[in-house]
N, C-alpha and C positions, 0 to 999 in steps of 0.2 A: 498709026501704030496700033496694032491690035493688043488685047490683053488675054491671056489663058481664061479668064473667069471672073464676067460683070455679072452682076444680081444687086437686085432693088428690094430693099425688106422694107415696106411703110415707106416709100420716099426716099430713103437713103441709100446711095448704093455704096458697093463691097467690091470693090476692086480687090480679085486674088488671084495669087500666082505662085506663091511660098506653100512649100509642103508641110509647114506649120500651120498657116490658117488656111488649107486643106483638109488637111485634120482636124481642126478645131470646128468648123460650118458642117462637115461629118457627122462629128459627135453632137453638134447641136440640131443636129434633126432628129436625132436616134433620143436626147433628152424632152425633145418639143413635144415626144409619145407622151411623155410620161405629166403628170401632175405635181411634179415636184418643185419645190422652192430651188430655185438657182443662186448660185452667188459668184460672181463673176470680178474676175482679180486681172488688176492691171494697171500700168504709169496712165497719167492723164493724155489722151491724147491718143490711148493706141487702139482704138476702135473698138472698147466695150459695148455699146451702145449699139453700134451694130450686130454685134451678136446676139443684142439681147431683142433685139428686134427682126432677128432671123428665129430667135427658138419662136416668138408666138407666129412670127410668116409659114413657119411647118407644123405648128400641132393643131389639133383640132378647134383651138379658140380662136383659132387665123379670123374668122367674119365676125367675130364678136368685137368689142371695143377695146383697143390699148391705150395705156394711158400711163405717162409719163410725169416724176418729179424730182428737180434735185433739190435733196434734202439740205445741201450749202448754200441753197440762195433763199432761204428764210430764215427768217428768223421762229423760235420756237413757237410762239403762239398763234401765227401766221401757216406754219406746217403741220398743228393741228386743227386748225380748221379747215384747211387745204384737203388734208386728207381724212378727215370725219366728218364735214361741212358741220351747219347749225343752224338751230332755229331761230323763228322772229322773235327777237328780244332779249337775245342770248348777250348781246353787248351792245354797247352804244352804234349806229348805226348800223345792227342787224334788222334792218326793216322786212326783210323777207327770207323765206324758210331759200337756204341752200345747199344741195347735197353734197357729199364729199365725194373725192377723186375715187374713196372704193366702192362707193352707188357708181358712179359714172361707167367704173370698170367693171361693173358685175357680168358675170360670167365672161369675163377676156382676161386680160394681163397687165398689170400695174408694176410699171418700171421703174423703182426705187433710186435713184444714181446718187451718189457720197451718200451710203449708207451709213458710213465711220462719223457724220458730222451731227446723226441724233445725239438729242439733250437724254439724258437719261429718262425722265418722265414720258416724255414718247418712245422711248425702247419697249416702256412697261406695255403703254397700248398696243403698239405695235405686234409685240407678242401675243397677246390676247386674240389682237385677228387671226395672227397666223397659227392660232391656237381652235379657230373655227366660234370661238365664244362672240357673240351678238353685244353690240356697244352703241352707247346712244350720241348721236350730234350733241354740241356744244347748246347748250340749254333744251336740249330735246329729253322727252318724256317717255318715249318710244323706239324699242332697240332693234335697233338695223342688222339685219343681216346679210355675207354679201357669201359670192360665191366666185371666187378673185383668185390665180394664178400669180404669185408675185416674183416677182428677179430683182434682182439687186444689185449694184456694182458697186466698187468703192477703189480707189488708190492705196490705200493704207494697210496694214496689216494688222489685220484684226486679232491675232492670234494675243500681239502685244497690249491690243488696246485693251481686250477683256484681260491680260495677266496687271496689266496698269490700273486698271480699275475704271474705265472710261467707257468699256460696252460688256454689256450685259453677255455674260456665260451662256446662257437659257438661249438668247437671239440667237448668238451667234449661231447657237449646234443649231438650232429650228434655222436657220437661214442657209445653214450647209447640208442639206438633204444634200445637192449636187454643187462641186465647185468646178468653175473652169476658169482657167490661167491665159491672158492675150500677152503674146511675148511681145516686147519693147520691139516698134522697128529696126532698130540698130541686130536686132538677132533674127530679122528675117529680110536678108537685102533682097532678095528677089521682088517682092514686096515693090520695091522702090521706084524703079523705072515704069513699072505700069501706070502705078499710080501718078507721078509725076504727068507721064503723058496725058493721062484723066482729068486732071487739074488743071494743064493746059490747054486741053479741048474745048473743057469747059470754060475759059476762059476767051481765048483766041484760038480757034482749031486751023489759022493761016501758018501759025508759029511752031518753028522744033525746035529741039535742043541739035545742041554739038556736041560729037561723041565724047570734048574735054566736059562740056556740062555735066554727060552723063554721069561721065566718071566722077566728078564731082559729089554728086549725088549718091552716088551708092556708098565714098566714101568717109561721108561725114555722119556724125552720129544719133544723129537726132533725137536730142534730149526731148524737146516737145514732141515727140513722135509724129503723125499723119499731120497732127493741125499743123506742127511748124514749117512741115514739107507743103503743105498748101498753101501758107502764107509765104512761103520762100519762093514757090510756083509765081504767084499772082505777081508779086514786088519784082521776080526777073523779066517776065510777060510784060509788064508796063517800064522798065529800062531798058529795055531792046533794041536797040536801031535799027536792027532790018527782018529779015524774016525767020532770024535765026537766035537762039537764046545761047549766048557763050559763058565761059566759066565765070568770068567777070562778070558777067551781068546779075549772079546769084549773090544774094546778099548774106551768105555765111560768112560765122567768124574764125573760121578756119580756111578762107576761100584759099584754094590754091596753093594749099599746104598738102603735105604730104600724110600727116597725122591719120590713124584708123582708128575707128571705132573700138573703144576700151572692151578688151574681152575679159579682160579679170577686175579683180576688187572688189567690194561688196557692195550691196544695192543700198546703202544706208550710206558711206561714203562718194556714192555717185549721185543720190541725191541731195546731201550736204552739196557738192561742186554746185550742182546745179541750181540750188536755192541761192547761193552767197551769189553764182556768176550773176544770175538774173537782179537781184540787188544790187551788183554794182554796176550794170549795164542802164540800170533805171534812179540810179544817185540814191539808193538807198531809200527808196521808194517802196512802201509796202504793196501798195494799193496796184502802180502797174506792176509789179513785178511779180505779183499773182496771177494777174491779166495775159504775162507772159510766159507765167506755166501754165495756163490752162488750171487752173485751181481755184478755190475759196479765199477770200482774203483772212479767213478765220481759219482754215488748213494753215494758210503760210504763218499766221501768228505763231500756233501750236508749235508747228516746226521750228519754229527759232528760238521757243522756250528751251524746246530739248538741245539745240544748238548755241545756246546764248551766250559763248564764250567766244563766238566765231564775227558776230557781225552789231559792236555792240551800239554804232551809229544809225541802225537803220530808224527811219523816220515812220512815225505814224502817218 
């Protein structure tokens, strides 16, 4: 099965076929000219990261270095040394001088991902770099300068978090020089069947689908967007009995229903469903049921604060 349109930005490839992220890999060439701060928006799972590793595959820091961090798998003191390094002596076993991720990335592109999960203290430096102001490592004496392209992604909707009080007004606008939106796969099914075949190539390229699989596939809705369709891939590929993957053999919870992907309601009540369902799917488990969105264990806390009438069993 062929697909309209494979490319590899940095190792990852982009399976596209939807005249959405046609549009979208367009405009991020026509952005990759430019010098400016990205901020890229979208559910976990629906192939940010890709994009953000197409704008530096087309702009002229393509040969320079990329360099990537999510800001939700540190913790605070750990993300600023990550990304300012520090010198010997700076803390108990800093034995030796270590540059941070914007030394590493000088002169390329620094891929920010859950930009929504800085602590406020690091909002401040943050802005500061992206402010062009020179900043010193962590017990360093001497101030670094870098010359760093940055992008950013995040899930959340920062418009609220700076009206909440939780990110910084100043970041945000400096973060939004340019923003770009990756629609939910449920909003670009064409999307679906390439990919799917891509996932199974890559896995067993002896095995197809059946056109009820197919069906199946395009018409479920996929809250975890790509990742869950991959992991939905693999888990039918390995229950297979013969050379052929059938509808049954797809581990959705909608298998062989008739139900379509929700086109109305609001994105705050689809992601409420989709927090509680994963909770109840995982016995009120924090820990996998973040695992199961593709999220931070400290996002899904968050979220059930603002939620906290809805799931008052869930377990630490």
């Amino acid at each position: 099965m062929s697909v309209d349109s494979t490319h590899v930005f940095l190792g990852m490839t982009a399976v596209i076929a939807s005249e959405e992220m046609r549009h979208l890999m367009s405009l991020a060439e026509r952005v990759a000219r430019s010098n400016a701060t990205v901020l890229i928006l979208g559910e976990s799972g629906s192939g940010k990261e890709v994009l953000a590793r197409a704008i530096h595959h087309y702009s002229s820091r393509a040969h320079k270095p990329w360099v990537d961090l999510n800001c939700g798998a540190l913790p605070e003191h750990l993300i600023e040394s990550e990304l300012f390094g520090y010198d010997r002596g700076a803390f108990s076993g800093a034995n030796n001088n270590k540059p941070g991720l914007f030394e590493l990335a000088h002169q390329g592109t620094i891929f920010l991902d859950e930009i929504g999960e800085l602590e406020m203290k690091m909002q401040v430096k943050l802005l500061r770099v992206l402010d062009g102001v020179p900043y010193y490592r962590l017990g360093g004496v001497k101030k670094v300068s870098v010359d760093v392209r940055i992008v950013a992604a995040t899930n959340q909707e920062l418009e609220r978090a700076v009206a909440e009080g939780r990110f910084r007004a100043d970041l945000y606008h400096r973060l939004t020089q340019f923003t770009m939106r990756v629609p939910p796969l449920r909003n670009r099914v064409q999307d679906i069947p390439p990919l799917a075949w891509h996932f199974l190539a890559q896995h067993d390229p002896a095995l197809r689908f059946s056109p009820g699989a197919l069906d199946l596939l395009t018409r479920h809705s996929w809250p975890g967007n790509i990742r869950e369709l991959r992991n939905a891939v693999i888990r039918a590929a390995v229950l297979a009995t013969g050379d052929e993957i059938r509808a049954e053999d797809l581990p959705l919870e909608q298998a062989h229903g008739s139900e379509q992907p929700p086109s109305g309601g609001s994105i705050e009540g689809m992601e409420r469903k989709m927090i509680f369902d994963a909770l109840h799917s995982t016995n009120g488990h924090q820990q996998k049921a973040a695992a199961k969105l593709g999220i931070s264990r400290r996002t899904l806390s968050r979220k059930l604060k603002i939620y906290d009438s809805g799931f008052s069993e869930a377990r630490l």
